[in-house]
C-alpha positions, 0 to 999 in steps of 0.5 A: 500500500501507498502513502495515497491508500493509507490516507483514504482509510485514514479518512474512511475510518474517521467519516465512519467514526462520525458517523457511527458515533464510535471509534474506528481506530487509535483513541486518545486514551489509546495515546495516553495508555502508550504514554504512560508504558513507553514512560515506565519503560524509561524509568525501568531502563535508568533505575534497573528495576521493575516498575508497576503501571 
């Protein structure tokens, strides 16, 4: 797939969600849930240890 195709479907999915009135695709508490994984991540890297999400 190109560039061109990704947009279209990017495109479907958010017409839809309107739409619909549900998400088709990444929420921003999606975002958020990312966020908070990648920065426990950074922590357990410098501390050496476990951390608890």
């Amino acid at each position: 797939m190109g560039y061109d195709d990704l947009k279209v479907i990017e495109a479907a999915n958010f017409l839809r969600s309107i739409s619909d009135g549900a998400p088709h695709g990444p929420t921003l508490d999606d975002a958020v849930h990312a966020a908070r994984a990648t920065a426990a991540m950074s922590e357990s890297f410098h501390t050496g240890t476990w951390v608890t999400l």
